[in-house]
MISENU-81680 format. One record per residue (C-alpha): x, y negated, z negated; residue in three letters. Coordinates in steps of 0.5 Angstrom, whole numbers, plus 2048, in hexadecimal, padded with zeros to 3 digits. Layout:
<pts>
XYZALA;...
</pts>
This chain:
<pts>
800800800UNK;8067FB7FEUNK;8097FD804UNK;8057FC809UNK;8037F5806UNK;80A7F4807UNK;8097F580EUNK;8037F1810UNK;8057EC80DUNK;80C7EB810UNK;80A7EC816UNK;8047E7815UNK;8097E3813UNK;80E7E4818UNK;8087E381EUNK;8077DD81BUNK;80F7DA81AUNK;80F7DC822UNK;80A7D8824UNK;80D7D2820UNK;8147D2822UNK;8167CF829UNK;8177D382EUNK;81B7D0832UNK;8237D4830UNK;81E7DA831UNK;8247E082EUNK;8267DB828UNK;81E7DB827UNK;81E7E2828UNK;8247E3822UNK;8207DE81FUNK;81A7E381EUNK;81E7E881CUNK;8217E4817UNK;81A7E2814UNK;8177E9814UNK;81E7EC811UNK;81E7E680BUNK;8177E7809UNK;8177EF809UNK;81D7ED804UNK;8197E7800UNK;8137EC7FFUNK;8177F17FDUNK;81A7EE7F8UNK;8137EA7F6UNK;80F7F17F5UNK;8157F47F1UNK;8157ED7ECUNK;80E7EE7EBUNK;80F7F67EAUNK;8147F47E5UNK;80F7EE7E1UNK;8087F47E2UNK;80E7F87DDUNK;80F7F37D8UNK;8077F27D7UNK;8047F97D8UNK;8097FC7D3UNK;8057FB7CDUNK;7FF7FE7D0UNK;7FD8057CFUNK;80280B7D2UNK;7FC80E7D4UNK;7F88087D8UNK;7F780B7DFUNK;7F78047E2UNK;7FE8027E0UNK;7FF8097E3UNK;7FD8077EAUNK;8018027E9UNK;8058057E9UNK;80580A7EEUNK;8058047F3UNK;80B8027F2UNK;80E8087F1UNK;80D80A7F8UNK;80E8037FBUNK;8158037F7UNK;81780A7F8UNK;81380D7FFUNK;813807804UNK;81A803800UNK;81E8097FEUNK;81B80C805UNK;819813802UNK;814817805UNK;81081C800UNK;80D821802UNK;8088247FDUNK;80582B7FDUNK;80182F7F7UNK;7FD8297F7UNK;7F782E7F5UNK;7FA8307F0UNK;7F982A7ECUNK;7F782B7E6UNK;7F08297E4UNK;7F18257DEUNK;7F68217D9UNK;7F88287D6UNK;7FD8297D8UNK;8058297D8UNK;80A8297DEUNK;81082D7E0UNK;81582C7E4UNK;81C82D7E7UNK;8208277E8UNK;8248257EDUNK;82581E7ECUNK;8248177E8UNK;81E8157EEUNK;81A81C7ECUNK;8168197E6UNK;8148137ECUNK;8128187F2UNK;80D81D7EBUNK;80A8177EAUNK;8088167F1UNK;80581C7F1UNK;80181C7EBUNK;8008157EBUNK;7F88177EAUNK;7FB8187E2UNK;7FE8147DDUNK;8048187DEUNK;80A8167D9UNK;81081A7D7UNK;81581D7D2UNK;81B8187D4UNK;8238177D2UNK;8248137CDUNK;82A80F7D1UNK;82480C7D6UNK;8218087D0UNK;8288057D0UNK;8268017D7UNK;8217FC7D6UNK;81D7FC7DDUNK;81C8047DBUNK;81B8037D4UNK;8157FF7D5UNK;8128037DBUNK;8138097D6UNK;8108077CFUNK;80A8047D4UNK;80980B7D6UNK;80A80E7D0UNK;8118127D2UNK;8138157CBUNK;81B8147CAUNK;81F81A7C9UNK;82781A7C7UNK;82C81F7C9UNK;82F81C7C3UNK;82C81E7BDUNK;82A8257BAUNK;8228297BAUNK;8208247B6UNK;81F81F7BBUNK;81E8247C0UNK;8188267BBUNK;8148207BBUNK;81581F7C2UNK;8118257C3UNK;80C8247BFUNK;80B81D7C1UNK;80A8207C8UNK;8048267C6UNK;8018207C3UNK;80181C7C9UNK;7FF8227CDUNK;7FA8227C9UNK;7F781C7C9UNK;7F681D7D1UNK;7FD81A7D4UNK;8018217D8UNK;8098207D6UNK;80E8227DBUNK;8148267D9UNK;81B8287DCUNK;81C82E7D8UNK;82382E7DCUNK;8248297D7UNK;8298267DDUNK;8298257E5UNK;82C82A7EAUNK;82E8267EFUNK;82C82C7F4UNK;8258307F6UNK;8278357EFUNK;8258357E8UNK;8298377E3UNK;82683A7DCUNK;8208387D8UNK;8208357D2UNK;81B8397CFUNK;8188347C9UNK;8158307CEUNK;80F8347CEUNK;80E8337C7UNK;80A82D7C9UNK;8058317CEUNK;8048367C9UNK;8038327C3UNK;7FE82D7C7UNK;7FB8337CAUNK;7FC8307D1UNK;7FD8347D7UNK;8038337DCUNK;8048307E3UNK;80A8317E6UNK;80E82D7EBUNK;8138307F0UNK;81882A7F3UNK;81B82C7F9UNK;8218277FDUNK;8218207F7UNK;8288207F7UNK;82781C7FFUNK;8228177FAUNK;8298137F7UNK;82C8127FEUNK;82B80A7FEUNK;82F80A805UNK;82B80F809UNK;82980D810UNK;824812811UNK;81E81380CUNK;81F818807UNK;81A81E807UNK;81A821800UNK;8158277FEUNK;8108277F7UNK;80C82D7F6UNK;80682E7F1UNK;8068357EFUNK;7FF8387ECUNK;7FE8367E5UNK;7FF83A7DFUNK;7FA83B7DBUNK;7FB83B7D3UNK;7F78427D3UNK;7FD8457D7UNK;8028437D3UNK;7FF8427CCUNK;8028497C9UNK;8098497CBUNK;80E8457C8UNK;81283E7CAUNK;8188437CFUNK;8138477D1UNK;80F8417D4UNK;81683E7D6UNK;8178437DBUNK;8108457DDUNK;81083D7E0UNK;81883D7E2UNK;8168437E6UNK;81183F7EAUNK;81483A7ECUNK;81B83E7EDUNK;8178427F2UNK;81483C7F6UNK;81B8397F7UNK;81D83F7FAUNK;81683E7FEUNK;8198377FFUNK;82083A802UNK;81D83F806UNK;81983B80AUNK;
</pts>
């Protein structure tokens, strides 16, 4: 939507800067043009980013579930990191949504964009994440974070802190807002997925959640900002995991049920 205000408006602009200047040196008037379209491109970039920055500063407060702040949101997202960044999603599973807030996301991770590119795909929920406590440390993502809810975690401290971010997440999830979690607890950098670790689930246990995983496919080619060619990255939903299939077995058990699932998918995803 952003973007393709941008585009009406600079060539509407751009039309009518033609007709104004003198077309006597047409090639200079020709450069002229280009300039002008190339200029005010630029100016309503930097324009809609100093209005993304001040939506941030004053919906911080607001509730971390507030769907509308999360649409908001989600333009943005796309406009900065779609039509910007020249990346080409393409999402599959999308029947495999899930059909309340109930619930938690896992996915492999591949890079730093891959909580932007989720988003995108659950932008009818207000998603929020388990992040690393170092992010908070940025002001722009600190206050994206809080005003979405992210709950911090530090690689720092002992199971204490790690407790209560669990915690906080079961409550969250079970005030209807699905967190996102990187089990991996690190990124790849590559279409693989290393161990899980198993005490995320404690979270969809606890909250009686169900699961919806996610497989990332090709994300690395997201933080290329010098690429020519628009970059086409892969995110698939896999069927939901119902709290009812999963409620007996412990935390490794459902660990490796889900590593499985979205192992296998990569393999899928390899083959093709």
């Amino acid at each position: 939507m952003i973007a393709l205000i941008q585009f009406i408006l600079t060539i509407a602009g751009t039309i009518v800067y033609g007709f104004a200047i003198d077309f006597e040196f047409i090639l200079m008037d020709i450069f002229k043009v280009i300039l002008f379209f190339v200029g005010a491109n630029l100016l309503f970039v930097i324009f809609t980013l100093l209005i993304f920055i001040f939506y941030i500063f004053i919906s911080e407060k607001s509730p971390g579930n507030d769907m509308r702040k999360h649409k908001v949101l989600h333009q943005f997202n796309l406009y900065i990191f779609n039509f910007l960044y020249r990346v080409k999603p393409v999402i599959l599973g999308k029947e495999n949504l899930p059909k309340d807030n109930n619930f938690l996301i896992i996915s492999n991770h591949i890079e730093y964009t891959d909580p932007l590119y989720i988003k995108q795909v659950y932008s009818d929920y207000p998603v929020t994440f388990i992040t690393k406590e170092e992010l908070h440390e940025i002001k722009i993502l600190k206050n994206i974070m809080n005003g979405i809810s992210c709950i911090s975690l530090s690689r720092k401290v002992g199971d204490r802190q790690a407790l209560q971010a669990v915690i906080q997440a079961i409550k969250q999830v079970k005030e209807g807002q699905p967190i996102a979690v990187f089990p991996e607890g690190t990124r790849s950098h590559s279409n693989t997925v290393k161990q899980f670790k198993s005490g995320t689930f404690k979270i969809a246990l606890k909250a009686k959640s169900d699961i919806s995983p996610v497989c990332l496919y090709n994300m690395h080619k997201t933080v290329d900002i010098f690429k020519f060619k628009i970059a086409k990255v892969f995110i698939k939903v896999l069927p939901v995991i119902k709290y009812d299939e999963f409620k007996d077995m412990d935390t490794q058990e459902i660990s490796d049920l889900v590593h499985k699932r979205i192992e296998d998918e990569l393999s899928n995803f390899k083959d093709t």
